[in-house]
C-alpha positions, 0 to 999 in steps of 0.5 A: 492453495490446495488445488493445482489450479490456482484462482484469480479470485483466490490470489484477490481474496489472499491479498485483501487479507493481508494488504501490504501484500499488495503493494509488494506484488504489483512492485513485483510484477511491475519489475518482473515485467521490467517496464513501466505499464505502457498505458495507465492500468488497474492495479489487480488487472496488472497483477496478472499479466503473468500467470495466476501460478507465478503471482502465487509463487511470487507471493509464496516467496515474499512471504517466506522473505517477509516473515524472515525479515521481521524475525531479526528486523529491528523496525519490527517496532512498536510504532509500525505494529501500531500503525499496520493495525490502523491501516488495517482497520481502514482497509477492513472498513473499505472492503465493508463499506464495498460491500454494504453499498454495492461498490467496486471493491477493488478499486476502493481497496487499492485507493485506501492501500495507496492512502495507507501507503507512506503512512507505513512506509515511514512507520516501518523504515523510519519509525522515530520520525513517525512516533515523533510525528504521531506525538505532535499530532496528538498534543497539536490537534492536527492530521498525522499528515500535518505532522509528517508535512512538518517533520520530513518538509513535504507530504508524506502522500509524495511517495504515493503520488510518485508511484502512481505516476511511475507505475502509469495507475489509472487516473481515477486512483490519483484523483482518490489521493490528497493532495497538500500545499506542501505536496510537491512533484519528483519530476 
């Protein structure tokens, strides 16, 4: 950002480039603000609660933090470079299909990065469960959801529904997650 004055539409446009970004921001924000959103919020909106000058040094931080990290981490695998690739994949695909049909993009965005979600959370922090479980869905002809199901006891979307519920995100994102037979409540 080379201008002193830093843009709503530039920090959006940083973010949908690198998506996990997002999600690392809003937990940010969300503690840097040290409550839970008094009433149910939409995620970019949220964002900027504090200054566009401090979300941009906030992401300006983690980034340095994250590109550390993933020099010495040994989750840095093959496993998770696969998977951030496919979420990649889907969250490009959002972003076209937001465009092509005229649709908020933000909101199909934030829905696909909460779908993507525990998919790289546990490809990241666990990623033999993860090859294990991708394993299983390959030679079984079933979801890596299915698998995950299998594997952990529960469905990976728990974690995406307990966030969004501890992070108070409007409706309209819970209604866009699966549910399963195997998802059960934290509370």
């Amino acid at each position: 950002f080379a201008s002193k004055r830093i843009k709503k539409a530039e920090i959006k446009k940083q973010l949908k480039a690198t998506p996990w970004l997002f999600t690392f921001l809003l937990h940010r924000v969300v503690q840097y603000l040290d409550e839970v959103p008094p009433s149910e919020i939409e995620p970019f909106e949220y964002l900027f609660q504090v200054s566009p000058e401090d979300v941009h040094a906030t992401l300006d931080g983690m980034l340095r933090e994250v590109h550390h990290d993933d020099e010495e981490s040994p989750q840095a695998t093959s496993a998770y470079a696969q998977r951030s690739h496919e979420s990649k994949l889907a969250l490009e695909t959002s972003l076209l299909l937001a465009k092509e049909y005229r649709l908020d993009e933000e909101y199909l965005f934030t829905a696909c990065v909460l779908r993507q979600l525990p998919f790289d959370f546990i490809a990241y922090h666990y990623p033999s469960i993860y090859k294990e479980a991708a394993l299983f869905a390959s030679e079984n002809n079933c979801s890596r959801e299915e698998a995950l199901t299998r594997e952990l006891g529960f469905s990976p979307f728990l974690l995406t529904h307990h966030i969004v519920d501890q992070w108070n995100i409007t409706r309209r994102y819970r209604e866009a997650l699966p549910r399963s037979p195997m998802h059960y409540s934290l509370a």
